[in-house]
N, C-alpha and C positions, 0 to 999 in steps of 0.2 A: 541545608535541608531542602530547599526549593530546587536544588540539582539531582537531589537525591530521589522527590519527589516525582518529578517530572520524568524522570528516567525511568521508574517504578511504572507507571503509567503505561508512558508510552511503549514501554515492553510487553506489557498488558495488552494493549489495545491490538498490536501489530500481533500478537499470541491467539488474540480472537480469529483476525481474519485470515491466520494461516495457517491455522486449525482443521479449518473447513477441509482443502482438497488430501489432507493425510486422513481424515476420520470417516473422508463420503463414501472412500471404495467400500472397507468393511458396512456400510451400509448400505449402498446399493447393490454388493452382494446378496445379501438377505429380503433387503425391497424389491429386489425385480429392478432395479432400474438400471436406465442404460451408461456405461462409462461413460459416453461426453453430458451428462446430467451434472458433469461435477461444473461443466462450463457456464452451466446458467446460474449454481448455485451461487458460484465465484461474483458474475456477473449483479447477483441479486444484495452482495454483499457490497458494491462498487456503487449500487444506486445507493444503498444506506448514506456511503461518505457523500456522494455529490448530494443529496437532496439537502443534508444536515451544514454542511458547507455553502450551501445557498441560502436557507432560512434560517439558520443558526444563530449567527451573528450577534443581532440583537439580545439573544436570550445566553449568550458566553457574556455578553459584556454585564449584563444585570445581575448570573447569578457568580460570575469569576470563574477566569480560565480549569482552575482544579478542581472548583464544585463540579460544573459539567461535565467536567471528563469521566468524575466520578460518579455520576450517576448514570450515565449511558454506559458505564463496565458494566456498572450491577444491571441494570436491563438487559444487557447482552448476556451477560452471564444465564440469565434468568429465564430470557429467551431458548436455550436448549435444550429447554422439555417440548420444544414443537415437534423435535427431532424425532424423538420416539414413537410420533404419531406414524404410520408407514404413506406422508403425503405428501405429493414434490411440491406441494402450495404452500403448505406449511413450512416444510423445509425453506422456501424463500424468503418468505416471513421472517423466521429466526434469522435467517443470513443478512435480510434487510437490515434487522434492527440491530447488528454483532457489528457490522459497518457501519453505524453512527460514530460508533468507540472511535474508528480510523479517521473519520473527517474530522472530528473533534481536536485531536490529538493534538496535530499539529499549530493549526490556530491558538490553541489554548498552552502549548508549549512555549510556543513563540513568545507569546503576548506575555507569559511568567518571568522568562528566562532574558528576555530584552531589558526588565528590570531590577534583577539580580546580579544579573553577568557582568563582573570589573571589563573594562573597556578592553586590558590588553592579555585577557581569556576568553574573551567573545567566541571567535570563532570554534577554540577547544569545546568550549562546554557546547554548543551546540552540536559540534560533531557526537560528540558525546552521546546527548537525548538521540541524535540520529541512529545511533548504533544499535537503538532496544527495537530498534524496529525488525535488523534482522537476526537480531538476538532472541526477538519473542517466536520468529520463526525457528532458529535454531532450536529452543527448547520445544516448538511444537512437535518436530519432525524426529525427537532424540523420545520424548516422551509419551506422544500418543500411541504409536506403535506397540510401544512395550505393552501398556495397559490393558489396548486391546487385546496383545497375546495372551496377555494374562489371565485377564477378566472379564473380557468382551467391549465392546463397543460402548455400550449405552454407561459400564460404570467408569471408562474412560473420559464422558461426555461429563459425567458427577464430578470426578477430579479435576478437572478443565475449568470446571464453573467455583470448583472451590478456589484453586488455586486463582483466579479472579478477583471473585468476592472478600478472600481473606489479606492478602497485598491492599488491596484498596481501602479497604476496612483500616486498617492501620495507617494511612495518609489523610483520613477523613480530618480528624483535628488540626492539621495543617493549615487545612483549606482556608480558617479567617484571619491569618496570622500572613500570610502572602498572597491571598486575592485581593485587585482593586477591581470594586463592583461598580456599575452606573446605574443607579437608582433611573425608575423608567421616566421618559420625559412625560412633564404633562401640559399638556394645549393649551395657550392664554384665551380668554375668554374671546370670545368670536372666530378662531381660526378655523380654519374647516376644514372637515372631514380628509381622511387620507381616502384617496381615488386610487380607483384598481388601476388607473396608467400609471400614478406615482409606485406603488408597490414596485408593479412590472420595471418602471424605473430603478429601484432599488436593486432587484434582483441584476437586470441588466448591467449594472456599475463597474462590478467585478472583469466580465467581458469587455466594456467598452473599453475600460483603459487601456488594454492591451494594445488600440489603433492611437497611442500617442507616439508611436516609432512602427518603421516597419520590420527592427532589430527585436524588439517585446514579441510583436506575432509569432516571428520564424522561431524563435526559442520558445516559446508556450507548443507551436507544432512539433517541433523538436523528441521535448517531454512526450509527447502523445505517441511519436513514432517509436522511441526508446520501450513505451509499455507496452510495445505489442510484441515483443521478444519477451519482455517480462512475465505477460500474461500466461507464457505458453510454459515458460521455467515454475513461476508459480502456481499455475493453473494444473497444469496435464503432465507436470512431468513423473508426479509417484503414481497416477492410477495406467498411466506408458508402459511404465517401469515394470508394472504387476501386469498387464495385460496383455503385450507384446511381448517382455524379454522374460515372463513367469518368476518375477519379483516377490519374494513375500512383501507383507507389511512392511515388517522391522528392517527391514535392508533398504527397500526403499522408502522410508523413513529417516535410517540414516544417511541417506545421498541426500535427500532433502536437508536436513540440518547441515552436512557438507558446503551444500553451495550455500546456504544462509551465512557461514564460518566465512566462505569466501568473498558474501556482500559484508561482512563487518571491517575485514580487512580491506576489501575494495573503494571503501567510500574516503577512507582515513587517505588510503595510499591515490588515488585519484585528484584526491583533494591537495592532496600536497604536493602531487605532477603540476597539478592546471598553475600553484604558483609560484613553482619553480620554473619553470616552463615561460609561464606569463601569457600563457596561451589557453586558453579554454576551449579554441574552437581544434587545435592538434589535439588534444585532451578527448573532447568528446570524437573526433570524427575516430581515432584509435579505436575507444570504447564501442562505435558504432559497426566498425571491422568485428571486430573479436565477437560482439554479441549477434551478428547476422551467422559466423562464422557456427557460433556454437550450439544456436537455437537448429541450423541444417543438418548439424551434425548429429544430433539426438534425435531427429525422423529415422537417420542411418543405421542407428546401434542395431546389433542385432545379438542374438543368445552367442554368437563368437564371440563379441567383445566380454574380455576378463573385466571381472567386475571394478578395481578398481583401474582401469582404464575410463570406466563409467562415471566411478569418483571422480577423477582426475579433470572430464571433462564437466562434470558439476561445480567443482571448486572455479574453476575458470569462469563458468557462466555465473556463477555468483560475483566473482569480482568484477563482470563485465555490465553481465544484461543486468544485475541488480541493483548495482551502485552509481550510475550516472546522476542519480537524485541530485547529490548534494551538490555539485558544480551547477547543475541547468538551474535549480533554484538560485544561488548566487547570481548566475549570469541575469536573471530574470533582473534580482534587485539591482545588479548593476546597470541594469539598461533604464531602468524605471527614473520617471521624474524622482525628486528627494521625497513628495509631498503623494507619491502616490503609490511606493510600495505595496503596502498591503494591499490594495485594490489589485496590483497585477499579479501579485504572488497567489491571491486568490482566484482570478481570472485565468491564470495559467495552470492552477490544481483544479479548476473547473474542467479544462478540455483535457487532461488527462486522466478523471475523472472516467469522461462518457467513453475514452477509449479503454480504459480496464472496465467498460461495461459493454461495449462495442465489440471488443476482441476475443474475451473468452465464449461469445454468445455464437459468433460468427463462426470463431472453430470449431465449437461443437457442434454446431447445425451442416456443416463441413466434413466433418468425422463423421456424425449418426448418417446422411445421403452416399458417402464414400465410402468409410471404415480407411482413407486413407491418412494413417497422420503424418507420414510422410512430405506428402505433398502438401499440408495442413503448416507444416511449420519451415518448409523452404518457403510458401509465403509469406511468415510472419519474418523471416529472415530477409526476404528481399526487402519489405517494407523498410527493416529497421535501416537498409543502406539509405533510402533518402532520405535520412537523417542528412550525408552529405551535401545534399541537393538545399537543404532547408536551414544550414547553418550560418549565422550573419559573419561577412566579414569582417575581421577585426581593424578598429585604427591602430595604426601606431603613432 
């Protein structure tokens, strides 16, 4: 049940934030606003996880990995009545707080699933919880579309939030039966006050460990450069699809769930290269080809290309630009002191973090000055080659 749990969840949470760029065109339709708007919305959704990943911490460990998680769904959920407002401030608001769900997710999966997991199903069942990630995107990308066909936008926005609410709603009594909580410390008489340096020390933790190797950096950068291909897959590629090759929704909705189908399969089948292989860094520098390869490629499409040649090239960037996750995070623990994982694995979803906040912001500010997305995503393509450049040599 704490696999089941967690899985529920986390599919949940990954449904919130890739929700956003299938629901925004049919509303910046209607709002007046402009197609790269979906890049700040994205953007606005990436500070939610980094902020909540940085101060969180404390307050996952007091009230338990699943309480938390559970209660930033239901906020997010809850949050997309801002939507309705016609306000692009609002709009980032709700996006801010739908991305808590994502920073949360993880941490609090982890920190469950580390003590459930028999020792020689470890790695399975984590792949596992990995998969609702882009399973929550597959079902956004198969589901919203239709709804909006249906019934418009905003009652598509009602079903989203139920669909939410009522999953979560049903794992709530779990919660005390597999959370371990930390009752909050309290100060022995005379110790003194926490000082705004020690906070900033706190927060800082996370980063510094990453300078106990200079193998930990390159791969935390790694990550960063991997999401800038990602940003552009998940970010821009269905309001692309509608606005350059005259996409409806529901078509490009299903290419989106396409390449989500292609990161499910991507992450398992990656996973299981890097250790066959024995190699991580042939693993990713492959992954690196292919997702520079495919992100250039979708500036190129044009109304020639038959549609499922467009599929074809979606399932690919799913398996590529999507699913690099689960090896760089291993690699990360594998470089990490025994005693100081969690601090780099935190430290390293920190600076991948500011670049899924960095990169969809950049693009659109890039698109709305040019209208070229073209040129928009050969850059994010060249980026993602110095991945090569950035990869630690391996010992043997």
């Amino acid at each position: 049940m704490p696999v089941v749990a967690i899985f529920v969840l986390q599919t949940l949470a990954a449904f919130l934030s890739r929700l956003i760029p299938v629901v925004a065109p049919a509303m910046a339709a209607e709002f007046g606003w402009d197609g790269s708007s979906i890049g700040y919305l994205t953007a606005g959704n990436a500070w939610g996880a980094l902020i909540i990943l940085l101060v969180g911490s404390g307050v996952l460990r007091q009230l338990g990995g699943t309480r938390m998680l559970q209660l930033v769904l239901f906020l997010g959920a809850l949050s997309m009545a801002l939507f309705l407002a016609p306000s692009l401030a609002l709009a980032l608001v709700a996006c801010f707080i739908m991305g808590m769900s994502t920073g949360v997710a993880s941490p609090a999966g982890s920190e469950v699933l580390q003590r459930f997991s028999p020792a020689g199903m470890r790695n399975l069942i984590f792949s596992i919880k990995q998969a609702g990630v882009p399973l929550g995107g597959m079902l956004a990308g198969l589901l919203v579309p239709f709804v909006v066909l249906v019934a418009g936008w905003r009652v598509a926005l009602l079903v989203c939030a139920l669909l939410v609410i009522l999953p979560t709603a049903l794992t709530w009594r779990l919660s005390p039966r597999i959370d371990r909580r930390t009752p909050p410390a309290t100060a022995p008489a005379g110790a003194s006050k926490p000082t705004r340096r020690g906070a900033l020390r706190a927060l800082s933790a996370p980063l510094a460990s990453l300078t106990h190797s200079r193998s930990l950096m390159q791969m935390a950068i790694v990550g960063s450069l991997f999401a800038i291909a990602q940003s552009v897959w998940f970010t821009f590629s269905v309001i692309y699809l509608i606005d350059r090759l005259g996409y409806s929704l529901a078509l490009a909705g299903a290419m989106y769930a396409v390449m989500q189908v292609g990161g499910v399969l991507g992450r398992v089948i990656l996973g299981w290269l890097s250790d066959r292989w024995q190699s991580a860094r042939l693993t990713l520098s492959m992954v690196a080809v292919i997702s520079a390869i495919t992100t250039v490629l979708l500036g190129y499409t044009t109304t020639a290309w038959p549609w499922w040649a467009v599929v074809c090239l979606a399932f690919v960037a799913g398996a590529s630009a999507a699913s690099w996750n689960g090896v760089q995070i291993a690699e990360v623990a594998r470089h990490s002191p025994a005693d100081q994982i969690a601090e780099t694995s935190a430290g390293s979803a920190i600076i991948v973090s500011v670049m899924n906040i960095v990169a969809p912001a950049a693009i659109a500010l890039f698109v709305a000055a040019t209208g070229r997305y073209d040129l928009a995503f050969v850059g994010a393509g060249v980026c993602t080659l110095l991945v090569l450049v950035f990869l630690p040599r391996e010992e043997r």
